[in-house]
C-alpha positions as CSV (number, residue, x, y, z in Angstrom):
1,X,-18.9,-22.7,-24.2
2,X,-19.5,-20.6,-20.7
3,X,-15.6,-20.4,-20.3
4,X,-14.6,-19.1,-24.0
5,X,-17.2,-16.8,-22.9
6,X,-16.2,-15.7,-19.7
7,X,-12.4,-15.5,-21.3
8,X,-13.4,-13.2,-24.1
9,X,-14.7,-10.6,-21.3
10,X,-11.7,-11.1,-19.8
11,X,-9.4,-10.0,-22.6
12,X,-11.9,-7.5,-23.7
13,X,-11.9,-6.0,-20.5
14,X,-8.2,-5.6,-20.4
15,X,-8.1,-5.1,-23.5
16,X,-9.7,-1.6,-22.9
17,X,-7.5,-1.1,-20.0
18,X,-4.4,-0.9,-22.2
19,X,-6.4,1.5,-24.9
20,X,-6.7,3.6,-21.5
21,X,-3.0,3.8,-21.0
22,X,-2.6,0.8,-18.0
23,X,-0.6,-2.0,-17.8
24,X,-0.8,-5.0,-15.6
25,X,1.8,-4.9,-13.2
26,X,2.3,-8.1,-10.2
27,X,3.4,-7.4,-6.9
28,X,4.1,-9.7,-4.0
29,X,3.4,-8.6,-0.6
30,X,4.0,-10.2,2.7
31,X,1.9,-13.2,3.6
32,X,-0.2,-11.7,6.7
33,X,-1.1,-15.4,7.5
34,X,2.1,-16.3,8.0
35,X,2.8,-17.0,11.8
36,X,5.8,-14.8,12.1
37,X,4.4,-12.1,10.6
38,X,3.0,-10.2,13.5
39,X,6.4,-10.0,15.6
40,X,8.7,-9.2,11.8
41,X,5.9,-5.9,11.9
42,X,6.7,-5.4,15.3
43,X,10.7,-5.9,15.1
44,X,10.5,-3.3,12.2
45,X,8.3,-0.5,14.1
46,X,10.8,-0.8,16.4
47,X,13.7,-0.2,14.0
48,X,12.0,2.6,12.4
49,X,10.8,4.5,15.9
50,X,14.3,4.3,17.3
51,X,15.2,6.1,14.1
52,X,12.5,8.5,14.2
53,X,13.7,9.3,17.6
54,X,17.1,10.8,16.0
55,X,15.9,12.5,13.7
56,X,14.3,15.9,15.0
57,X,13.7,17.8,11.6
58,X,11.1,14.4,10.8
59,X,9.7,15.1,14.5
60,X,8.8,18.9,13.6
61,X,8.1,18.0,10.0
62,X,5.4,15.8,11.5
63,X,3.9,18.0,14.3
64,X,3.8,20.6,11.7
65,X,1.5,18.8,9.3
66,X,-0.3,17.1,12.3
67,X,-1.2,20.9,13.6
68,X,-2.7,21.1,9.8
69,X,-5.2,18.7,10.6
70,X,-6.9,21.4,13.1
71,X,-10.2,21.7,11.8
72,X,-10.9,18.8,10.0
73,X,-13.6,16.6,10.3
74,X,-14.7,13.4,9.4
């Protein structure tokens, strides 16, 4: 049958993912279709620019490694 088949990849597949030293692991993330999602992203930019704004060593932490992009390119 096409689905023992297709479930015998599967678990070979994963299979050889384990012999490589993985693991499956599940996460849940936020639902982006959700219809509050946009302004909860917003309300917690907010929250973490206000904080941002108190703390100076971040600030020149940041500038500093934003100077070190000089030269880059894409």
């Amino acid at each position: 049958m096409a689905i023992t088949h297709v479930n015998a990849r599967v678990q070979k597949h994963r299979d050889a993912l384990r012999f490589a030293g993985l693991r499956p692991v599940q996460i849940w993330v936020p639902d982006t279709r959700r219809p509050d999602f946009a302004e909860e992203c917003r309300r917690q930019c907010l929250i973490a620019a206000q904080a941002d704004l108190g703390d100076i060593e971040m600030q020149q932490f940041m500038d500093a490694a934003l100077s070190d992009l000089d030269g880059w390119t894409e």
